[in-house]
C-alpha positions, 0 to 999 in steps of 0.5 A, a space after each residue: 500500500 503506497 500514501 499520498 500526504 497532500 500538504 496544500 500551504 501559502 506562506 506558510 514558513 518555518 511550520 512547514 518544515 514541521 510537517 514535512 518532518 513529521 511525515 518522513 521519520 514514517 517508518 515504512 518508505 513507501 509514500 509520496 508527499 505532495 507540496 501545494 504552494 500558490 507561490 508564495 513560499 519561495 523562501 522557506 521551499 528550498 528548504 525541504 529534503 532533497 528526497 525524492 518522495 517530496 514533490 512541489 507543486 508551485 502555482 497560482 490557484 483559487 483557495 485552498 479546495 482548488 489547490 487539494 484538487 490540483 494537488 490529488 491530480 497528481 498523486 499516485 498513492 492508493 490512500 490520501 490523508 491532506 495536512 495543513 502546513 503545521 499539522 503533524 502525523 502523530 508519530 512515526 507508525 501512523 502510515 504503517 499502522 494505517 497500512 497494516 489496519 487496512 490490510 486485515 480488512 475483507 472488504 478495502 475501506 474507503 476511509 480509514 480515520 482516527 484520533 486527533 490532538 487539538 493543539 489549540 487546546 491540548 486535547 485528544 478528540 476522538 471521533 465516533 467508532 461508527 459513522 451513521 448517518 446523524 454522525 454525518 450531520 453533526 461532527 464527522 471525523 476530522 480532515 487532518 485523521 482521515 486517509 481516503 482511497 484516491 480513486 473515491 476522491 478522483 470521482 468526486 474531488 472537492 467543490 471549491 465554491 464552499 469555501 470552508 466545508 468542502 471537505 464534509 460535503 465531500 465525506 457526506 458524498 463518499 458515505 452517504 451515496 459512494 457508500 464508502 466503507 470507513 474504518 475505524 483506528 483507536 489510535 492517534 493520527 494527527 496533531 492538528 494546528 488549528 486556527 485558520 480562517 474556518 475558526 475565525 468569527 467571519 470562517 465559524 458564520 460562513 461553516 454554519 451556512 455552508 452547514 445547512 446549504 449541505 444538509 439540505 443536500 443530503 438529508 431527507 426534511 423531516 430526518 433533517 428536522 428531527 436531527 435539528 430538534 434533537 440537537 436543540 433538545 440535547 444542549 447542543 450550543 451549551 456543549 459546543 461552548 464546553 467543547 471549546 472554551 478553554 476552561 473547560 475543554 479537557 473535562 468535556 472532552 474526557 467525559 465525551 471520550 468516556 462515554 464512546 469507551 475510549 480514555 485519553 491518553 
């Protein structure tokens, strides 16, 4: 099994060093890491290994979705995982565990994801062990612990005109109607930086109607309204204000954990 790592970054500087190392202390050699620069990472690209696995793709695109597509239209890996430029693999057997989960498989998943620590907070967040349909509305697992089959992506890439949810209306498409297998990891995968425009106060407005544009796509309306109902009836605002308020974060997150019988680490 070969990996394409896609980090797609603009100016990215000195933290992009940091992800490329953290993919090529990865004790299996067999991937490939593709840089996607809008060009304007002159300065720090002449920096990166002189190894023949990193490729650089520099060129003007239109935002990041665009360049994740023109990145994947290069990739030659059976599975793809996207890091942004500050992200980490957890450690260095997260590929050869990826590879080796996927192997003791009957039927090839078409997702394979795990546990993220949030560097904003300090937090491990772990995704939901099976993913149903109301998992699909609510949280799916993060973008930076999922290693998706190239081929389910080349069928349907990512749509650029969402500007921060492109990647969840493409995992509601490859669940949702490619019927995609997904595959579950109790590991960590990824230490996620966080902090872009997608959680900035303009990014979190745009995430929530870019969120409701895309379920209106997906979801029949009366499942539509009962998840919304039960989101309001469970204090869905409340525990999404513990989950990311600093002060409470880790206590919620651990009980959150708990629950799904999963401890932190």
């Amino acid at each position: 099994m070969r990996f394409s790592v896609i980090c797609v970054c603009r100016m990215a500087g000195e933290k992009l060093l940091d992800t490329v190392g953290s993919v090529m202390k990865q004790d299996m050699p067999d991937f490939e890491m593709l840089i996607k620069s809008d060009g304007t990472d002159e300065e720090i690209l002449p920096r990166l290994p002189g190894d023949s696995r990193v490729r650089v793709i520099s060129e003007p695109d239109n935002g990041i979705y665009d360049a994740m597509n023109r990145a994947l239209s290069e990739a030659v890996g059976d599975y793809v995982v996207f890091l942004g430029a500050g992200d980490r693999l957890y450690d260095e057997k997260v590929l050869s565990e990826v590879s080796e989960a996927a192997s003791r498989e009957e039927d090839t998943p078409g997702i394979i994801y795990g546990d993220v620590i949030e560097e904003t907070t300090g937090q491990k967040v772990c995704p939901p062990p099976v993913i149903t349909p109301f998992v699909c509305f609510r949280n799916v697992p993060c973008h930076q612990s999922c290693f998706y089959k190239r081929e389910l992506l080349m069928k349907h890439p990512f749509v650029p005109k969402y500007r921060v949810r492109a990647d969840y209306e493409q995992f509601l498409n490859l669940v949702l109607r490619e019927k995609a297998k997904t595959l579950y990891i109790p590991r960590l995968v990824a230490r996620y930086e966080g902090g872009g425009f997608s959680e900035s106060p303009e990014g979190l407005k745009m995430s929530r109607q870019e969120h409701r544009d895309i379920t209106v796509m997906y979801f029949p309306g009366g499942r539509l309204l009962l998840y919304r109902a039960y989101l309001l009836l469970t204090l869905a605002p409340l525990r999404r204000k513990l989950e990311q308020s600093p002060a409470t974060t880790a206590a919620y997150n651990d009980i959150r954990n708990k629950l799904r019988g999963r401890h932190r680490e």
